[in-house]
Backbone as JSON Lines, residues from 0, in Angstrom:
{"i":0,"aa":"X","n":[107.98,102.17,114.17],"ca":[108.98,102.36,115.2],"c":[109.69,101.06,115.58]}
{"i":1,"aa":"X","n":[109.13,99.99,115.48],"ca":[109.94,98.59,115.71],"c":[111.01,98.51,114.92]}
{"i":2,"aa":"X","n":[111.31,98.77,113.4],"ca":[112.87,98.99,112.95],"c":[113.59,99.41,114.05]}
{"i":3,"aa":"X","n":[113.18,100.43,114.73],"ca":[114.1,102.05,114.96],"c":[114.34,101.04,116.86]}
{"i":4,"aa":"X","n":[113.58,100.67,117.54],"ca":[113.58,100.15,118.69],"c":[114.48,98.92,118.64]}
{"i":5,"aa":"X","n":[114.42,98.08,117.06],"ca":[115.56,96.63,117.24],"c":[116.67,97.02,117.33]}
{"i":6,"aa":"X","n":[116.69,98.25,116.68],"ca":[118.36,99.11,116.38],"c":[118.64,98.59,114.94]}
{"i":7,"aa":"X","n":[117.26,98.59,113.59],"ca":[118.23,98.26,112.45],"c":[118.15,99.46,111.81]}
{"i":8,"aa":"X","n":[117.56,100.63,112.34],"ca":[117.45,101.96,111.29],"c":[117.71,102.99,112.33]}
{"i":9,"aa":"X","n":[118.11,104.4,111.87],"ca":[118.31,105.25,113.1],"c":[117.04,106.07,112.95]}
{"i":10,"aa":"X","n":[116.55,106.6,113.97],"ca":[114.92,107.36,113.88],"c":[114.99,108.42,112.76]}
{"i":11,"aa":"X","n":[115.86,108.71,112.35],"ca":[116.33,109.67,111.55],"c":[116.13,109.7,110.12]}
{"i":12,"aa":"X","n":[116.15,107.97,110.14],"ca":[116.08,107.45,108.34],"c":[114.51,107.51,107.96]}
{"i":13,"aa":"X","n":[113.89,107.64,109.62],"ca":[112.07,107.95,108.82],"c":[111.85,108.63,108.5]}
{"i":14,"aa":"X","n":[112.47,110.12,109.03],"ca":[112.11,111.44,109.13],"c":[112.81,112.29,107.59]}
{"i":15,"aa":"X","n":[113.83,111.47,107.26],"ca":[114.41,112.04,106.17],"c":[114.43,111.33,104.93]}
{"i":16,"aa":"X","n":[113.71,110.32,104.68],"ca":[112.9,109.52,103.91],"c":[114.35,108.38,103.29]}
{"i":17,"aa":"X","n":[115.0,108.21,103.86],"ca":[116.25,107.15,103.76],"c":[115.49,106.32,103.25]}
{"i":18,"aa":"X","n":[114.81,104.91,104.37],"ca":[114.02,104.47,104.4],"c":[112.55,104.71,104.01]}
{"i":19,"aa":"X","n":[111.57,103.41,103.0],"ca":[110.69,103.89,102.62],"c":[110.01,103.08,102.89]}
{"i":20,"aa":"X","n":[108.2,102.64,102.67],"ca":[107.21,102.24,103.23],"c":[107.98,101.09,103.24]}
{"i":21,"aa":"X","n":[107.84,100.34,102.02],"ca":[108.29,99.18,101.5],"c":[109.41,98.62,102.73]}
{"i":22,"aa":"X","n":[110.28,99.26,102.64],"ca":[111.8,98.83,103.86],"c":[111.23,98.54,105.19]}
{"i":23,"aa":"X","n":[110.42,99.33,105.28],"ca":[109.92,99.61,106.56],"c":[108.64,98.22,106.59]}
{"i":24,"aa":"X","n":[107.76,97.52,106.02],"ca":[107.3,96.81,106.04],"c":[108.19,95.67,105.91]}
{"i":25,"aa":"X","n":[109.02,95.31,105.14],"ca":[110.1,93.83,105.32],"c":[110.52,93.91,106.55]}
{"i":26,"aa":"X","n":[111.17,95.17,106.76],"ca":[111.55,94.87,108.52],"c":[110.45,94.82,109.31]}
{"i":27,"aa":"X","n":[109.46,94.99,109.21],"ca":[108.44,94.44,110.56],"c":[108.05,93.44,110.13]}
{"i":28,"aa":"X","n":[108.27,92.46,108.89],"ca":[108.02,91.49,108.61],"c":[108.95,90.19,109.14]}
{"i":29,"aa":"X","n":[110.19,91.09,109.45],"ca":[111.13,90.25,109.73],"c":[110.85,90.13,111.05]}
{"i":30,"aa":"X","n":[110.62,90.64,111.95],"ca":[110.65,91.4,113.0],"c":[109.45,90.14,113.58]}
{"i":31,"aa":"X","n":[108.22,90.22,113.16],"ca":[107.11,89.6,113.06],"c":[107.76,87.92,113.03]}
{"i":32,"aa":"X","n":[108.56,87.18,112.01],"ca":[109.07,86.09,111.67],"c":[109.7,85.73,113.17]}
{"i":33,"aa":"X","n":[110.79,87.02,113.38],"ca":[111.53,86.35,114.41],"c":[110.93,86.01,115.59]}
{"i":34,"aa":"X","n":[109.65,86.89,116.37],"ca":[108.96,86.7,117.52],"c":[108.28,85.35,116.75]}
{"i":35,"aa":"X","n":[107.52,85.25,115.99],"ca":[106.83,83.5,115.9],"c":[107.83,82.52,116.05]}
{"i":36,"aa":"X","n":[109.06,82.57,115.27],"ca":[110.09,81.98,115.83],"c":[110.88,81.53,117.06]}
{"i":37,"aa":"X","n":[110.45,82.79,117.82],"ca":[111.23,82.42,119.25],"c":[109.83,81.73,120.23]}
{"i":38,"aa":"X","n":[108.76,81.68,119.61],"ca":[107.47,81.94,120.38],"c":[107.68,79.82,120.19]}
{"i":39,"aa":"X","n":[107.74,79.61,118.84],"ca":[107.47,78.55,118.05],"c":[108.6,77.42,119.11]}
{"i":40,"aa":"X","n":[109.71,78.06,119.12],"ca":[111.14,77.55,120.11],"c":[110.68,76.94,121.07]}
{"i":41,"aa":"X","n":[110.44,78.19,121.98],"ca":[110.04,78.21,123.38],"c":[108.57,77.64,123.35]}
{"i":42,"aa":"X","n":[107.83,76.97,122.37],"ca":[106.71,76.17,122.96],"c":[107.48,74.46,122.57]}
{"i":43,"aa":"X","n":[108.21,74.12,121.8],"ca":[109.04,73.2,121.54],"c":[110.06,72.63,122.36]}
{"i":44,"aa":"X","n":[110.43,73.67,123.1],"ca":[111.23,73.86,124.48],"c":[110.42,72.79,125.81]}
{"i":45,"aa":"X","n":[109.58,73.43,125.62],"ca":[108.49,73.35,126.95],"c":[107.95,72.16,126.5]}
{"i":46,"aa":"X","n":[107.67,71.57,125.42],"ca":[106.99,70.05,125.03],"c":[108.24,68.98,125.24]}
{"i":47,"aa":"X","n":[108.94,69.51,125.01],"ca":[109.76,68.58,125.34],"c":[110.68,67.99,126.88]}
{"i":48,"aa":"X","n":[110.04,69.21,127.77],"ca":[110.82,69.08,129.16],"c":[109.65,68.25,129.41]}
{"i":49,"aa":"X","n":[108.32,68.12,129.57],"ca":[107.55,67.03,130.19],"c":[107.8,65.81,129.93]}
């Protein structure tokens, strides 16, 4: 459901097999990348205001 919640697939593409495991794992992979990313930021952020 995290594809379908970022807004890159419509709930529709699960149900009607558009999208397949595979698609569906890169995007939570991506998905996964970008939160360590913003996580990775925002602790880089914060080391550097002290």
């Amino acid at each position: 459901m995290r594809p379908v919640d970022a807004g890159y697939i419509p709930y529709t593409a699960l149900k009607d097999g558009t999208v397949d495991l595979a698609d569906i794992a890169r995007m939570n992979d991506w998905l996964d990348l970008k939160d360590d990313n913003a996580y990775r930021i925002a602790k880089w952020r914060e080391a550097r205001e002290r």
